[in-house]
N, C-alpha and C positions, 0 to 999 in steps of 0.2 A: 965619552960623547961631548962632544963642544956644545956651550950656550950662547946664544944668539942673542943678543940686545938688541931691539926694535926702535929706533928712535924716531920719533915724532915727523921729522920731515920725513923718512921713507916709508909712512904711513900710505896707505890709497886714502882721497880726502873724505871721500865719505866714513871714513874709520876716524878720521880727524873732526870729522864736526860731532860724530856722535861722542867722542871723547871730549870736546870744547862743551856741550850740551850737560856733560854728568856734571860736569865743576862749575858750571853754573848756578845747576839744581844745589848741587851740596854747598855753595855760597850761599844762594837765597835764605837755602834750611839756617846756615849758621846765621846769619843776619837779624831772621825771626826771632831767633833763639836769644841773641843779645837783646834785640829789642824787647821781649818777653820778663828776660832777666834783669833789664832795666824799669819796669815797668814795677813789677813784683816789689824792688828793693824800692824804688820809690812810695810804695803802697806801706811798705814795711815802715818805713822812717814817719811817713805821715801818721799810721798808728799810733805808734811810740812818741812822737812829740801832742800827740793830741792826746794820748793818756797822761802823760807829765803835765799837760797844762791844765788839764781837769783836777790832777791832785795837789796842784799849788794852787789853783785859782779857785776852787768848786772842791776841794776834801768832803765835805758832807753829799755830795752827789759821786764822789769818787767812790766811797767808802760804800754806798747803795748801787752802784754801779758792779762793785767787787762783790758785793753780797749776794747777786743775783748772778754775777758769774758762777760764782763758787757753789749755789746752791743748783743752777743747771750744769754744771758738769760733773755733780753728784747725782744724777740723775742717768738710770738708763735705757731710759724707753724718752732719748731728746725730742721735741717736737718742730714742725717748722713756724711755729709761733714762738717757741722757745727762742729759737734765736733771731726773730724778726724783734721780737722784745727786749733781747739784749741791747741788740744793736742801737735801738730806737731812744733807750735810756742811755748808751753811750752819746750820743748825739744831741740829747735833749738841754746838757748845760749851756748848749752856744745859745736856743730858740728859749730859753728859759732865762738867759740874762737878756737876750734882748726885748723878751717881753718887762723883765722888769726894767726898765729902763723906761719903758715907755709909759708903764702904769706910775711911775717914781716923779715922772716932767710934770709938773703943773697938775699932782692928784685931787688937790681940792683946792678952795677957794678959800677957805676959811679958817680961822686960827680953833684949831682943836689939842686939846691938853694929852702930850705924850704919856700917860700911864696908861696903868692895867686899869681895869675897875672892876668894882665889888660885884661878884655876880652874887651875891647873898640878899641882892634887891628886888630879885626875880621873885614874883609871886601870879598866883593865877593861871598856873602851865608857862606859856611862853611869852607872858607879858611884862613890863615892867613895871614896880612899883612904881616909880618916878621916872624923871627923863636922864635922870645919872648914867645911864647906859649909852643916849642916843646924842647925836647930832640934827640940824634938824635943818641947818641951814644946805643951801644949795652945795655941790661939788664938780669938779669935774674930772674924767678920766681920762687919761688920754690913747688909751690901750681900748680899743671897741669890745663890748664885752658879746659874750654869746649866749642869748637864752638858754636859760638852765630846763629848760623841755618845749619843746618844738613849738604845742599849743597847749591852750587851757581857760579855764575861769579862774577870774581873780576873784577867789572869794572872801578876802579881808586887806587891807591896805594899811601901808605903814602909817601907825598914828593911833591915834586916843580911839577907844574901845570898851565897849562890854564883852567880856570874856563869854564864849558862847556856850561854855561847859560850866564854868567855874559863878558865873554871872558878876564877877566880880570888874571894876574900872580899873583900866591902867592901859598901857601905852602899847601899841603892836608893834615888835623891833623890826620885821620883815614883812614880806608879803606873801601870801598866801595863793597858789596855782594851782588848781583841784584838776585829776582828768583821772583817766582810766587807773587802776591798779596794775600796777608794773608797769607804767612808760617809764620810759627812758628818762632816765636825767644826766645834767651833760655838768665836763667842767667850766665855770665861764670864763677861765682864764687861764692859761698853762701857771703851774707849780707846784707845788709839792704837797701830797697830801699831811698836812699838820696831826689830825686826831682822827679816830673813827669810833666812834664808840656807843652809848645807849644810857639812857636816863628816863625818870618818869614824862619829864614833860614834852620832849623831841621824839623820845624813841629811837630809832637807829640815827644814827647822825652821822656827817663828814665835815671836817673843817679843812679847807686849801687856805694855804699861804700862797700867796701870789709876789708877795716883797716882802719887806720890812713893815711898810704901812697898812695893807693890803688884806684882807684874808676873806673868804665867800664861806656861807654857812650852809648846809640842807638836811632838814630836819625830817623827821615823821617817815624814812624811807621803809618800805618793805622788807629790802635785803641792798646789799651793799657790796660792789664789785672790785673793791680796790683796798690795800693796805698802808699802812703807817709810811709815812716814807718814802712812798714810790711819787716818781716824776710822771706827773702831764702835762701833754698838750690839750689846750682850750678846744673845749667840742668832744675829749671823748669821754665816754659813760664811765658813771662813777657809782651809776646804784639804780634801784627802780624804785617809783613812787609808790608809797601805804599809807598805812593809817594807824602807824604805834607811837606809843606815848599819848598826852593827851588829844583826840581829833576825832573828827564827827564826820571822818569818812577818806578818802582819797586823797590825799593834795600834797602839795610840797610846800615847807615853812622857809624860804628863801631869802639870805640876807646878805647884806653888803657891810663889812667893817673896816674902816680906817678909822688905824689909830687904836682899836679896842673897842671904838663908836659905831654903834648902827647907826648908819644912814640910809635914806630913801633910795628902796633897790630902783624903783620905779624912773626916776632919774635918768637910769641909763638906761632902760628898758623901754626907754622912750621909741616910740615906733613900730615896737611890735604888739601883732593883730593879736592879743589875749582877749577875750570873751572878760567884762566887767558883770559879774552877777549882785 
């Protein structure tokens, strides 16, 4: 039996446009497909050079970043929090240097002495013997802070006091926000949570590093929603308000440190509606 070859011009045309029509289609497809495949490899390389730059630039946010990897993909019941949180501390060294940059420009005013200091001057729960602890002079921030609980009463203000348990005189290194048991308390600044921990006179406590200079305090909490080491952004919760360690009820023991020095949280707190009791 002989075979016939059909070639293109002895087509009828309407056999011809549905044939011009399929290799159209099958172009398009392949078109998407590059462009898809370029898109992909492009996503891929930004990955990869944003990991590299995190672990030259930011190692201690790398290294916390790898931790939380490794410990969710030992996990197998993943959640979509799981990896929204991943992601979110992958991301977080870019908005975490640039906030430090800006709390870094012009943080205070005033010549304060680079060291630690003796916390062994604390007496009275969470006063200080002396003003060895504090600053007292004015500051500025240049990073806008975010109240550490939405609303409240100030019921003790930074500065010279009778201890309201202890009755004993000495200085108040922070300021005192009393509201509900378990409100919310927020970071006032993205960074890294430094310490979490629990003592007579605070109770549950959190310390943030915010820079170098930088670090926010909050005392007396209830319970405490974040660990050693993990990256935030400024605004989210970090624990709910109580009343452990020394405290005559609800409140949050709020402070501001540059340098090692408490200064007047109130400062930058300027403007918001807190209830004065």
């Amino acid at each position: 039996m002989q075979n016939y070859v059909f070639k293109e011009e002895f087509l009828e045309p309407e056999m011809r446009d549905v044939t011009q029509n399929e290799m159209n289609k099958k172009e398009g497809r392949a078109e998407a497909l590059v462009r898809i495949l370029s898109i992909n490899a492009l996503l891929f390389f930004f990955v990869l050079i944003s990991i590299l730059l995190v672990k030259f630039t930011a190692p201690k946010t790398f290294e916390s970043i790898k931790s939380g990897f490794m410990e969710a993909t030992q996990k197998t019941d993943i959640t979509k929090n799981d990896i929204v949180n991943f992601f979110k501390n992958f991301s977080e060294f870019i908005l975490k240097e640039k906030d430090n940059n800006n709390v870094n420009s012009g943080s205070i005013s005033s010549d304060i002495p680079q060291k630690e200091t003796d916390l062994s001057v604390y007496m009275g729960g969470e006063d200080a013997a002396n003003t060895l602890l504090v600053n007292q002079s004015h500051y500025v921030l240049t990073s806008k802070l975010t109240p550490p609980v939405k609303e409240g009463a100030i019921t003790s203000k930074f500065g010279p006091r009778i201890h309201p348990i202890t009755k004993k005189e000495g200085f108040h290194t922070g300021l005192d926000i009393a509201n509900k048991l378990n409100t919310q308390v927020f970071a006032a600044f993205s960074g890294m949570v430094l310490e979490v921990g629990q003592n007579e006179a605070y109770g549950n406590y959190i310390i943030l590093k915010h820079s170098d200079n930088l670090k926010t305090f909050y005392g007396h909490l209830n319970s405490v929603k974040v660990k050693k080491g993990m990256n935030l952004r400024k605004g989210e919760v970090i624990g709910y308000m109580g009343s452990t360690g020394y405290s005559t009820g609800p409140h949050l023991h709020f402070e501001i440190r540059i340098n090692d020095l408490r200064v007047n949280p109130e400062i930058s707190l300027k403007g918001t509606d807190f209830v004065e009791l």
